[in-house]
DRENBAKE-619644 format. One record per residue (C-alpha): residue in one letter; y, x, z; residue number from 1. Coordinates in nm, 3 decimals, always signed. Layout:
N
NODE  type  north  east  up  seq
NODE  a  Y  X  Z  NUM
...
***
This chain:
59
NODE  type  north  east  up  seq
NODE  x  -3.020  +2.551  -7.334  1
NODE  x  -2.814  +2.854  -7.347  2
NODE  x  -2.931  +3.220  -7.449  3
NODE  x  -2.778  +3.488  -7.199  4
NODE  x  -2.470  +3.628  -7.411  5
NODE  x  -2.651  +4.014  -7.381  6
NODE  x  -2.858  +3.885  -7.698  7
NODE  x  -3.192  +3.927  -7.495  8
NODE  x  -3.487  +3.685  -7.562  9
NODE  x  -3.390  +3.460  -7.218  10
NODE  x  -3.240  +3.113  -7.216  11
NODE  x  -3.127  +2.865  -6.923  12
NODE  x  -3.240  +2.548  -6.925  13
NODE  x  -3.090  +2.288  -6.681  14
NODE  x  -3.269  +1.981  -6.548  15
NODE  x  -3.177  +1.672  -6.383  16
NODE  x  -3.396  +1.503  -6.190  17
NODE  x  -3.467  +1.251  -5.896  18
NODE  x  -3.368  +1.448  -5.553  19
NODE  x  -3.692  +1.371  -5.359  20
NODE  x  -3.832  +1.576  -5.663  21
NODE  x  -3.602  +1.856  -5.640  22
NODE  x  -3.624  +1.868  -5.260  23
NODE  x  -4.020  +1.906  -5.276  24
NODE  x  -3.977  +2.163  -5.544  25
NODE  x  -3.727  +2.392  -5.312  26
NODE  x  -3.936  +2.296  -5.021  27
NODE  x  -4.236  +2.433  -5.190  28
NODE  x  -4.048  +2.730  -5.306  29
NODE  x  -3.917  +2.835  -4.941  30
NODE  x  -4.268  +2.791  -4.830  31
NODE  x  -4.367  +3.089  -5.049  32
NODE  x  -4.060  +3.283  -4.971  33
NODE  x  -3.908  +3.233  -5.361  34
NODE  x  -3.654  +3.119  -5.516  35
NODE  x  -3.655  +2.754  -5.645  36
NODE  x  -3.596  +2.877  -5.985  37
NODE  x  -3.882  +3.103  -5.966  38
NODE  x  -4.109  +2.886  -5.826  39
NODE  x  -4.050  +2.660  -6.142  40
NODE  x  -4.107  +2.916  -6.314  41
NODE  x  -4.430  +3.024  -6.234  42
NODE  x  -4.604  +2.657  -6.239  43
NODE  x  -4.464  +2.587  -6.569  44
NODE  x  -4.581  +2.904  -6.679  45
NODE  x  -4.942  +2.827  -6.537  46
NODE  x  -4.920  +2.489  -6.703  47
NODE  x  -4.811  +2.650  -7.030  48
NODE  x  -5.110  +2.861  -7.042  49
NODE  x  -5.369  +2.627  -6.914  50
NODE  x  -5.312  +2.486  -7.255  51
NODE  x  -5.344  +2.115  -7.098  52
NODE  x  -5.129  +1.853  -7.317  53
NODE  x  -4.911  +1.556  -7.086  54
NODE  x  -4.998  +1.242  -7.136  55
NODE  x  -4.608  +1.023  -7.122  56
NODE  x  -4.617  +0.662  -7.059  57
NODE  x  -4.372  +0.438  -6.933  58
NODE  x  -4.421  +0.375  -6.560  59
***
């Protein structure tokens, strides 16, 4: 992660993942008319506040 160098409260956070993911994700995004980073944006922030823990295994 990487804070913007104005000083602001923002950071970047790059992610790798597998491209069948990332395609649905900007898929999904252009559906709505958004940006892929947006789109992230808003379901991690709806996760976030749903308050609902992930359960990690090993698949």
């Amino acid at each position: 992660m990487a804070r913007k160098p104005t000083g602001n409260t923002t950071k970047t956070i790059g992610i790798n993942m597998k491209a069948k993911m990332a395609d649905e994700l900007e898929k999904r995004a252009e559906s709505m008319h958004i940006s892929t980073s947006k789109y992230c944006k808003i379901i991690f922030d709806q996760w976030l506040k749903s308050g609902n823990k992930l359960s990690l295994t090993e698949g």
